[in-house]
Structure formats: C-alpha cells, structure tokens
C-alpha positions as CSV (number, residue, x, y, z in Angstrom):
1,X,122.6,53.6,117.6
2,X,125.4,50.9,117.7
3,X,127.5,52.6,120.3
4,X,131.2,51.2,118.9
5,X,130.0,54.0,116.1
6,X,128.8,56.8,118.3
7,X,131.8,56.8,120.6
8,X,134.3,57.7,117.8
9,X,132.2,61.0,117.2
10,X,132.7,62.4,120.4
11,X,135.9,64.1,121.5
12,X,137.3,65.5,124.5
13,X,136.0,68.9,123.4
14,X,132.4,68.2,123.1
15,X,132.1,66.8,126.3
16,X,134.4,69.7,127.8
17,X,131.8,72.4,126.7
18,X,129.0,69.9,127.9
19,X,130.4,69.7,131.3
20,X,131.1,73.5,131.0
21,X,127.1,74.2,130.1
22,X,126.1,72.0,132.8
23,X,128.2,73.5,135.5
24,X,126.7,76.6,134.9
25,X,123.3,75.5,135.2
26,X,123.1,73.1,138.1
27,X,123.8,75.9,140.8
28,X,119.8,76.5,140.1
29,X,118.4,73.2,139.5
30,X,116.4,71.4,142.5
31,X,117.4,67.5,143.5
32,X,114.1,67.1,144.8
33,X,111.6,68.1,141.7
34,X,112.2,64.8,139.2
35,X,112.2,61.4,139.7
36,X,115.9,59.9,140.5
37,X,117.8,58.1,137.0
38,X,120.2,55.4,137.4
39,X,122.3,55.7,134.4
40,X,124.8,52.2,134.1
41,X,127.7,52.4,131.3
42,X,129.9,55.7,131.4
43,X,131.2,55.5,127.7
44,X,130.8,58.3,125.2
45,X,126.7,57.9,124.7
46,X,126.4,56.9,128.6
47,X,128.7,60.6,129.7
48,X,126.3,62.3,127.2
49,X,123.0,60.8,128.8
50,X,123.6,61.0,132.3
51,X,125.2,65.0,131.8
52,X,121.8,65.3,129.6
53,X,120.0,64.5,133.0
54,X,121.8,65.9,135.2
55,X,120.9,68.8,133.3
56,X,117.4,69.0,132.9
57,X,117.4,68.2,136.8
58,X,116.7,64.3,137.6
59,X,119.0,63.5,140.4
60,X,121.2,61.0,138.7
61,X,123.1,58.1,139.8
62,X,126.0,56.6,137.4
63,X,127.8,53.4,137.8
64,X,130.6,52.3,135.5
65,X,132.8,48.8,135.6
66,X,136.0,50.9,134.8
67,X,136.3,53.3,137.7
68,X,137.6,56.5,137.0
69,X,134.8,57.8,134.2
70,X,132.3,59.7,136.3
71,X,135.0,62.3,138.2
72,X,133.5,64.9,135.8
73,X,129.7,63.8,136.2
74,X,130.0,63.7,140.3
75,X,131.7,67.5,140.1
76,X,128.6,68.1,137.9
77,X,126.3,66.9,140.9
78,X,125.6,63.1,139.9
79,X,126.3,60.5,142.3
80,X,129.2,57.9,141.6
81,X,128.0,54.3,142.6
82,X,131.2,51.9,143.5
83,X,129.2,48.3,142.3
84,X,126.1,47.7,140.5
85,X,123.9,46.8,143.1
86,X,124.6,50.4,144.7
87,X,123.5,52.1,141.8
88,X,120.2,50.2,141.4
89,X,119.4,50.8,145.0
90,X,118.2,53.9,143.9
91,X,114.7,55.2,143.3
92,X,113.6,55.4,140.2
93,X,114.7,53.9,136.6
94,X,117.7,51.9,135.7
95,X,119.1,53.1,132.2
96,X,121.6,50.6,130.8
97,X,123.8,51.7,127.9
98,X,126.4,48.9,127.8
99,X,128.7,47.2,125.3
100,X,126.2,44.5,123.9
101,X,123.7,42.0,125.0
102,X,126.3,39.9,127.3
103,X,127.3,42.8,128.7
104,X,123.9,43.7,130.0
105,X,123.4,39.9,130.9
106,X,126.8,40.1,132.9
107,X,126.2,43.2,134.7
108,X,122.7,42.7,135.4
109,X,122.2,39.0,136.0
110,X,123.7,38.9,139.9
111,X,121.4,41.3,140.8
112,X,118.3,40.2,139.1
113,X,116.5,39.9,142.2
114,X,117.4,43.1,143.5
115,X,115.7,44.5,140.5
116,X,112.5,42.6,141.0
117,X,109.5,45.2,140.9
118,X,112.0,47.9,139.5
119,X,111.6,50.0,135.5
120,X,114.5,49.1,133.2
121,X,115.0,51.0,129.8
122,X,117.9,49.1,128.0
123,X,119.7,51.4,125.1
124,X,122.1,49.1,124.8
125,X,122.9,48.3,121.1
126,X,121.0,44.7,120.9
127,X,119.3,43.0,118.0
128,X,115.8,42.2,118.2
129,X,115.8,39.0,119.3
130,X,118.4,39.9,121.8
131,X,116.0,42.7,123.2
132,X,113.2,40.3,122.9
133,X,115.0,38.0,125.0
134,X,115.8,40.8,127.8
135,X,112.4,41.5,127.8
136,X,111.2,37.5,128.6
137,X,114.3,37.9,131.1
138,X,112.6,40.9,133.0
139,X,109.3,39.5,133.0
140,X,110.6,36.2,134.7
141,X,112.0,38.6,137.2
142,X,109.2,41.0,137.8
143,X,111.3,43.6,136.3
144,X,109.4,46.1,133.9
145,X,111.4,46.8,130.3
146,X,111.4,48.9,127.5
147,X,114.0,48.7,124.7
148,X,115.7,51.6,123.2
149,X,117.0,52.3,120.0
150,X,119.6,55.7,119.8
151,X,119.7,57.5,116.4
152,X,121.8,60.0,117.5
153,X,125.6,60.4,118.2
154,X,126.5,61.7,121.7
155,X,127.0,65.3,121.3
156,X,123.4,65.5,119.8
157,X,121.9,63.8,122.4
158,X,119.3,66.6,124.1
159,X,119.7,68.7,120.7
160,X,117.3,69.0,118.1
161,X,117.7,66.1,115.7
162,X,118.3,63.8,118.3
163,X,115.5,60.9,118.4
164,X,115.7,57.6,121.0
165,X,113.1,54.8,119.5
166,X,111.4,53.1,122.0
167,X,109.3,49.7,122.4
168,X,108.2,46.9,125.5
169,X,106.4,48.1,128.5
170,X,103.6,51.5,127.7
171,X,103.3,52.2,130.9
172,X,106.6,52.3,131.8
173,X,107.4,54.8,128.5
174,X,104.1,56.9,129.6
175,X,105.3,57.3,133.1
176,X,108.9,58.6,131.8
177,X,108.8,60.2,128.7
178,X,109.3,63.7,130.1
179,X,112.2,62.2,131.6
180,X,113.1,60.2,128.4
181,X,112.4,63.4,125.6
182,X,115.3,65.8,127.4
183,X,117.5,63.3,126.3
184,X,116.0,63.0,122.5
185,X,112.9,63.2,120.5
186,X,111.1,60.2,121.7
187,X,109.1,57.9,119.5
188,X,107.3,54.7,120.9
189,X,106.7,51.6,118.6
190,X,104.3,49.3,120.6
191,X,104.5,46.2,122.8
192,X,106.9,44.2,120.9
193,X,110.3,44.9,122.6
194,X,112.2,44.1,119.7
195,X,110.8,46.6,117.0
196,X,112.4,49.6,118.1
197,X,116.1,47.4,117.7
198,X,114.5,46.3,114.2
199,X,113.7,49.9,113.0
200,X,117.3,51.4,114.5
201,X,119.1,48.2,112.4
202,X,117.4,49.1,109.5
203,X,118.2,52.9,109.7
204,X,121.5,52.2,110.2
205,X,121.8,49.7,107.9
206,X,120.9,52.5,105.3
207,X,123.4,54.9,106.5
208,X,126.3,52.4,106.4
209,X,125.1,51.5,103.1
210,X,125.8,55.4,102.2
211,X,128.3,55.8,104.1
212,X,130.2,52.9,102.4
213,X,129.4,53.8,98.3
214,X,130.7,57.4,99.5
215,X,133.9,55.9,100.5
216,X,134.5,53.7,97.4
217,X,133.2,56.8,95.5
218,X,135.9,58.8,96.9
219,X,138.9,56.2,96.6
220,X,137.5,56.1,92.9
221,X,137.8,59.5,92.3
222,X,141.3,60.0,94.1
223,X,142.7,57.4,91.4
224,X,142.4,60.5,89.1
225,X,143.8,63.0,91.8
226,X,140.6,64.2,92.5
227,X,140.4,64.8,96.6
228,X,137.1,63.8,98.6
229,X,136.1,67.5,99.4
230,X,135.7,68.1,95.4
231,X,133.5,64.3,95.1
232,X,131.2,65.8,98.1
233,X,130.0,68.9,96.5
234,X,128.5,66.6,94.3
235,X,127.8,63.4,95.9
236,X,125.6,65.3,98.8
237,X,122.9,66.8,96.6
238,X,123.2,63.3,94.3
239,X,121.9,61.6,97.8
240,X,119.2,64.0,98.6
241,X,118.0,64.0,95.1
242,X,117.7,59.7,94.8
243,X,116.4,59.9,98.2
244,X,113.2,61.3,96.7
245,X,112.6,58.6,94.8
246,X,112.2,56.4,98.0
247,X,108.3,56.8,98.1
248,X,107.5,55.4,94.9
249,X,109.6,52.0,95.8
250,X,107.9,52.3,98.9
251,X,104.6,52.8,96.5
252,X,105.5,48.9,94.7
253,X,107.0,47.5,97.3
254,X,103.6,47.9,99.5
255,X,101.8,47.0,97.2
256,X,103.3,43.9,96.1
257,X,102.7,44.3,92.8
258,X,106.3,44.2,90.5
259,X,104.9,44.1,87.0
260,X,104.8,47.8,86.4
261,X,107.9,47.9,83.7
262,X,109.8,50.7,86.6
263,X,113.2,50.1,85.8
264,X,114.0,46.7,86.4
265,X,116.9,44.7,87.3
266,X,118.4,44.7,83.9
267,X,118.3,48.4,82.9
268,X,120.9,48.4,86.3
269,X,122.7,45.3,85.8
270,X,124.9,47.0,82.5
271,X,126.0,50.5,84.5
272,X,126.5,47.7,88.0
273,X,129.1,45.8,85.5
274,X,130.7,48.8,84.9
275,X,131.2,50.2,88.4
276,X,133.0,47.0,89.0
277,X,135.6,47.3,86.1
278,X,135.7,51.5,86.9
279,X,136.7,50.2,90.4
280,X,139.1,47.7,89.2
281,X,140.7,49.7,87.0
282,X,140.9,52.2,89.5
283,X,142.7,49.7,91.6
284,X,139.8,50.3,94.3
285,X,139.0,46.5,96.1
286,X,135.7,45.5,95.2
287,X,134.4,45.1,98.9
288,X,131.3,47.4,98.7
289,X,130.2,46.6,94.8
290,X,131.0,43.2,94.0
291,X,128.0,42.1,96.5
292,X,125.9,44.6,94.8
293,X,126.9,42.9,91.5
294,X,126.4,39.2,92.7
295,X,122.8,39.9,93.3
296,X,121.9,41.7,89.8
297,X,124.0,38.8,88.2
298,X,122.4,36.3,90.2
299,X,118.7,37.9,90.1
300,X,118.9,39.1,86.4
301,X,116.4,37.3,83.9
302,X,119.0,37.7,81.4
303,X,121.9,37.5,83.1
304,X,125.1,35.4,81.5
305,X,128.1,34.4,83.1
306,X,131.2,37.1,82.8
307,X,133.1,37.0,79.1
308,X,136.6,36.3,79.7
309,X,137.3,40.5,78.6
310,X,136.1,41.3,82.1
311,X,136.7,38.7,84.4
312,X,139.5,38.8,86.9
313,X,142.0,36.4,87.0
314,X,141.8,33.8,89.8
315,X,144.6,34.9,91.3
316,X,143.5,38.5,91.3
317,X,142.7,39.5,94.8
318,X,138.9,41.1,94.2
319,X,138.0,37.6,92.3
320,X,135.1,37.1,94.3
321,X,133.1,39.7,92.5
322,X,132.4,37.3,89.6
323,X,131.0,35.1,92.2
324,X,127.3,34.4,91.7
325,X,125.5,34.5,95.5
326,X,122.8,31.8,95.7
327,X,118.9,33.6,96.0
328,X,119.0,32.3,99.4
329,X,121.7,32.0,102.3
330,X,121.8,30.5,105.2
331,X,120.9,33.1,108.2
332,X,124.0,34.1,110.2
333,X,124.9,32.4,113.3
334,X,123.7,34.7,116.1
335,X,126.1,33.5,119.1
C-alpha cells in the first residue's frame, strides 16, 4: 500500500502500545530459532514491520538513512545498522520499504554486488513496471526478488485483516512465508514481479475512488448544515449494498459480451448531469465528478453538447466539467 497513505494512519500511540506489547514479550523469545530479517526504511509501515518481527522472534536488523528512528526498535532487541552495507551483511533476507522506486535504486545500487547471491523482498510502493524493472535489475546481479504489495495500514500489520500481495521469485516466497505471514496474510500471484504492484494499484485505486465520492458527498451535504457523521450512517450501508452488485459486472465484463440491455451509459448519464449542477450549486468544486461526467458525455450514444441553462460560464472556476475527454489519452509520462 502506497506508504505516503499508510504513514498518516499511525500515531505516536499505536506504535507506543506496539513497543509496550513487544517489550513484554521479547524477554522469552530465542535469537537463535528463526532466520535473521534485514528490515531497510524505518518510517511508519517499516517501525511496524520490523517490531512485527522482532516479535514473532526473527533476529532483526534495521537500517534507516535518517538516524535517530530505530532507538525504540534496538531497546526492543533489534539491531541498529549505521550504513546500508552493514545491514545487508546480515544473514538472511533484505526487506526494503522505502520512499519509491529511486529510492530503492539509490539505496541499493552501491551495494549491488554486495547483494549478489542474497533474497530481496521489495514492499516498497512501485508500479509494475518499476517492480518489473527491479526484478531484471536483481537478476543482472544474482540477487533473488520478490515484489510486495501492502494492503494494510501500519497498526494492522500482524492483525487479522492485514494481507501483503506477493509476486517474482517462488522459491524465495516458499522459503519465507512463515516469516512473511506474521507480518500479514500472505497471498502469492506467480512469476511476473509486477502483478502483485498491479493488483495493490487497482485495490487502491478503488478505495480512493470511495474515499473521494465520500468526501464530495460530505461537502455536499454540509452546504445544507448537515455534518459528515449524519451523511455516514447512510453512505456506509449505501457502499456495502452497491458493492454487491460487483459480480454481475464482473459477470459482462468477462464475458465480453455488452449487448444485454443492463443499464447502460444513458440511464446514468441524466442523474451524472445532475450531480454536477447539485455540486455546483452547492458551491462544491467539481474535481471528483466532472471526470466522471466527461466520460458519460463523451461515451453516450446520445449524448449532446450542454444547453446554455447548465453550462458554466467560462470564467467560472469548475468550467472544465463541460469538457468532453477524448475516448483515448495519451498514457502518462512515467519519469
């Protein structure tokens, strides 16, 4: 899970009665039992990892380019490692949970040869191709990989709920996964070290999506004075209740077939139009809807251009949503 998301939902606390749980346990716990974990990146999702290890009794190692993140970790019994290449002298596999793809790149690069013959499971937010490219990168170097994917946010990770999504190297995910499943439910997706990215974009990418319409929901509703607590009650089982219609699009979308008369694009479009002038009227910006409209409008058999009753004036700062989008765009420049 992108980790400039996860880190925001964990505070001092959590990771106080983490620490507190863990102290507690270690006492009894034997060094000697597991195989050693290098765990390198000590922000929120890398603390929660590496005290999720320490934990369940793998002799841990933790390196982290700002100094001054692993005082609570070392008290805990891991090992601090000053630079890189001291942490990956360790036995064992290298876990990297960086900031992006040039991060893990920067950090790793100088000691690529160091890691010849080593396991490296990467969890570091990167899109597919990214991962896929780490994964050429480590087999130029003799390095084994495997890509992670994290659907959890920190203080779930080794709680129930909590699910990593793995894909790259089998053997190096079959030798692990005890290891790997105390810090979450642990699901492996094949060879291809870029699926596991592509399925934790996609889940995401439906979560923001919800997350998002709640939000404009909610600054609808507060036009009237009604707070967000009162628009939950209802928008929560609304959710859960569309969510089950999810297998029957699954059902056409499989199949390829779209001639079944299911609701199509134009029995949408009319209530679309009317979000867009609820929201404007509201005085809500049009950031989350007006995309939303673009495509109906621009997709819609029978789709006309808007009627001057309901178009914005051009100087109206939420103009764009009367913008058509072309049925193609050109992909997004990935550097």
């Amino acid at each position: 899970m992108s980790t400039s998301l996860v880190q925001s939902n964990l505070g001092a606390g959590a990771l106080t009665i983490m620490f507190s749980k863990l102290e507690e346990l270690t006492p009894a716990m034997s060094d000697t039992q597991h195989t050693p974990v290098t765990v390198l990146g000590l922000g929120a999702m890398g603390q929660a990892l590496a005290v999720t290890l320490v934990q369940g009794g793998r002799p841990t190692t933790v390196w982290n380019r700002t100094p001054g993140k692993d005082t609570a970790l070392v008290a805990a019994g891991a090992t601090s490692a000053a630079t890189v290449a001291d942490a990956i002298g360790q036995h064992g596999p290298i876990i990297a949970v960086l900031l992006d793809h040039t991060s893990v790149h920067a950090t790793l690069d100088p000691v690529a040869d160091q890691l010849s013959g080593r396991q490296l499971i990467n969890l570091t937010s990167t899109a597919p191709e990214e991962a896929r490219e780490l994964a050429a990168w480590a087999t130029a170097h003799n390095i084994d990989y495997l890509d992670g994917g994290i659907m959890a946010i920190p203080a779930m990770i080794g709680q129930p709920g909590a699910a990593i999504l793995y894909s790259g190297s089998a053997a190096l995910f079959g030798e692990h996964r005890e290891t790997l499943e105390l810090l979450a439910a642990a699901d492996y997706f094949g060879t291809d070290a870029g699926l596991a990215s592509m399925y934790d974009f996609a889940l995401l990418s439906n979560m923001y999506a919800m997350f998002t319409g709640f939000l404009h929901g909610a600054a609808m509703l507060r036009s009237t004075g009604v707070p967000a607590s009162a628009f939950a009650e209802r928008a929560v089982p609304w959710v859960i209740a569309m969510a089950q219609l999810i297998p029957e699009y699954v059902r056409v979308i499989d199949s390829g077939d779209y001639t079944a008369p299911f609701q199509p694009l134009d029995f949408h479009k009319p209530a679309v139009d009317a979000i867009v002038r609820a929201s404007r009227d509201a005085g809500v910006a049009l950031d989350i809807v007006a995309p939303i409209k673009n495509s109906s409008t621009a997709r819609s058999p029978t789709a006309t251009a808007p009627s001057p009753s309901n178009a914005p004036s051009k100087n109206s700062p939420d103009h764009s949503a009367r913008r058509v989008l072309p049925e193609r765009t050109a992909p997004e420049n990935s550097s």
